[in-house]
C-alpha positions as CSV (number, residue, x, y, z in Angstrom):
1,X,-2.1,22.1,-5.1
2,X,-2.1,21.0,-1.3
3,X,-3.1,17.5,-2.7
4,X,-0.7,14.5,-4.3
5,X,-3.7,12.9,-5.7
6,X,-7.5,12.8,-4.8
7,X,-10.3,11.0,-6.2
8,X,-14.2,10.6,-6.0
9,X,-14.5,6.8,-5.0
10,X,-18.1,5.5,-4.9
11,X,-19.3,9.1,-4.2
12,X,-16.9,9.8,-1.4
13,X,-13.4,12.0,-1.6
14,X,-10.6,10.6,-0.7
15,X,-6.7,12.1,-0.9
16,X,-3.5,12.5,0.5
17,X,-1.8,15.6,1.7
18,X,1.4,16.6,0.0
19,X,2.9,18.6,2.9
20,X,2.1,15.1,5.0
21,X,3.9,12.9,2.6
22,X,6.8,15.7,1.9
23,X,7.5,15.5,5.5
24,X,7.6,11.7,6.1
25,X,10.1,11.5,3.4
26,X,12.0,14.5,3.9
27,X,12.6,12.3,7.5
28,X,13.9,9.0,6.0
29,X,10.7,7.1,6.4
30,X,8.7,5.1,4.2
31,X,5.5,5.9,3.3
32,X,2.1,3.7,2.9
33,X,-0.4,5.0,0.5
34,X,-4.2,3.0,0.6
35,X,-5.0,4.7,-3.5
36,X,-7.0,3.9,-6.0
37,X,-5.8,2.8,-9.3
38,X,-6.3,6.9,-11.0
39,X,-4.0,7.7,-7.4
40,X,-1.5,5.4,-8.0
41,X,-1.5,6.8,-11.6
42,X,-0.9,10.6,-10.1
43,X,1.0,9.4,-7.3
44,X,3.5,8.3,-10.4
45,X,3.6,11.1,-12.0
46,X,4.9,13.1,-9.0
47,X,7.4,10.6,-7.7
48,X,8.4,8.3,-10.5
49,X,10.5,6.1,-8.1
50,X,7.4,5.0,-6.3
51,X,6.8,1.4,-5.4
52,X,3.3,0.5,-6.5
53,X,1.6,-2.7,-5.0
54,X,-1.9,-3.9,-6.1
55,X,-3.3,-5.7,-3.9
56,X,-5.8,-8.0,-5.2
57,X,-8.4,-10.3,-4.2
58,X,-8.2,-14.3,-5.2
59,X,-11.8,-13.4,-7.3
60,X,-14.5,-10.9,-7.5
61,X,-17.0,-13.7,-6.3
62,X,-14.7,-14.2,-3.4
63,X,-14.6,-10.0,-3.1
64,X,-18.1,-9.7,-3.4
65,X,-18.8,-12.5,-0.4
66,X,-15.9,-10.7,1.8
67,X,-18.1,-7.1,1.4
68,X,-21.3,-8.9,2.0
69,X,-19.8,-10.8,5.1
70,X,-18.8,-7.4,6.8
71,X,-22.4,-6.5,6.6
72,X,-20.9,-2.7,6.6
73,X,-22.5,-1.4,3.0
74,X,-25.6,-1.7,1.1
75,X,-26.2,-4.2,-1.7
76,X,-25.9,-1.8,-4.1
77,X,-23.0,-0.2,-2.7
78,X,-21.1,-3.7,-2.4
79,X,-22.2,-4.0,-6.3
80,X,-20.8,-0.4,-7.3
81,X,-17.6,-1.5,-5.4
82,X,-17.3,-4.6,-7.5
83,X,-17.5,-2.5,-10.8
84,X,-14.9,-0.6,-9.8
85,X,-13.1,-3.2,-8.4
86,X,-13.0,-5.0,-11.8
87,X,-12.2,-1.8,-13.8
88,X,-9.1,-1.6,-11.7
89,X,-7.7,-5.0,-12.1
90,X,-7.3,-4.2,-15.9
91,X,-4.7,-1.4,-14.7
92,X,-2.6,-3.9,-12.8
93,X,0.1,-4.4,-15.4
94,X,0.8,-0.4,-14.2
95,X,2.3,-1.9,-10.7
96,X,5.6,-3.1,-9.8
97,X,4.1,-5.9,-7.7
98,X,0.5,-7.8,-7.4
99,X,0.1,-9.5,-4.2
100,X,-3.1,-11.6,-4.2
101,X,-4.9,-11.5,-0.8
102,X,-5.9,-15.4,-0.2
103,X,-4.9,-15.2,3.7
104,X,-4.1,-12.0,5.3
105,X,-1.2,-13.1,7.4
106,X,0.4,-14.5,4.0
107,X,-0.1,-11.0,2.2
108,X,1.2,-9.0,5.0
109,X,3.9,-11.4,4.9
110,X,4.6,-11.2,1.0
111,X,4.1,-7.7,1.2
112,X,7.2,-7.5,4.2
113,X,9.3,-9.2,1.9
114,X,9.0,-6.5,-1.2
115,X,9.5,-3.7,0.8
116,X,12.8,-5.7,2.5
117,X,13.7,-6.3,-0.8
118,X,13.2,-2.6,-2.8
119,X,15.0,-1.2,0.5
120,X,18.0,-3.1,-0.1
C-alpha cells in the first residue's frame, strides 16, 4: 500500500512512493513519472485525470543501435529491452499523447508544449 505502482522490469524493481507523489501534489506541483506501460496502467487507475505521455523511439532498429551505442548493457540485456520495448508500443493507443523521440531537444520541446497546453 505505500506504493502507486511498481513493476519487475528486466529483472529489476522499480516504483514510486505514494506519500512522495501525495505530497507534490497536495503542494500545487506537477509531477513527472519515468513508468512503464503496466505503471502508467496503475498510475490510471489511482488518478484518472492523469496525463499520460509515451514516449517513443523513431524504430526499434534505431532503439536497438541507441542501447548498443551507450555501451551500458549486455547484448542480451539490450535484446530483452527491445522485447519489451515492442510489447509496449501495442499499449500506446492507452496515452493521451505519443511524442516520438527523433532529436532530444525537439521532444523536450514537444513535450513543453503539452504540458503548457493541459495546464491551461
Amino acid at each position: 500500500g505505500e506504493f502507486l505502482e511498481y513493476n519487475n522490469y528486466n529483472g529489476n524493481y522499480y516504483g514510486t512512493l505514494k506519500s512522495s507523489v501525495l505530497d507534490n501534489i497536495s503542494n500545487g506541483k506537477d509531477v513527472f513519472l519515468e513508468i512503464d506501460v503496466n505503471g502508467a496502467h496503475n498510475i490510471k487507475k489511482v488518478f484518472d485525470d492523469a496525463l499520460l505521455i509515451y514516449i517513443a523511439p523513431p524504430s526499434i532498429e534505431i532503439l536497438r543501435n541507441r542501447l548498443i551505442a551507450r555501451n551500458t548493457e549486455s547484448i542480451d540485456t539490450i535484446e530483452k529491452r527491445l522485447k519489451i520495448a515492442e510489447k509496449e508500443l501495442k499499449e500506446i493507443d492507452f496515452y493521451d499523447y505519443v511524442v516520438v523521440n527523433n532529436d532530444k531537444d525537439e521532444a523536450v520541446k514537444e513535450i513543453k508544449a503539452i504540458i503548457l497546453k493541459e495546464n491551461n
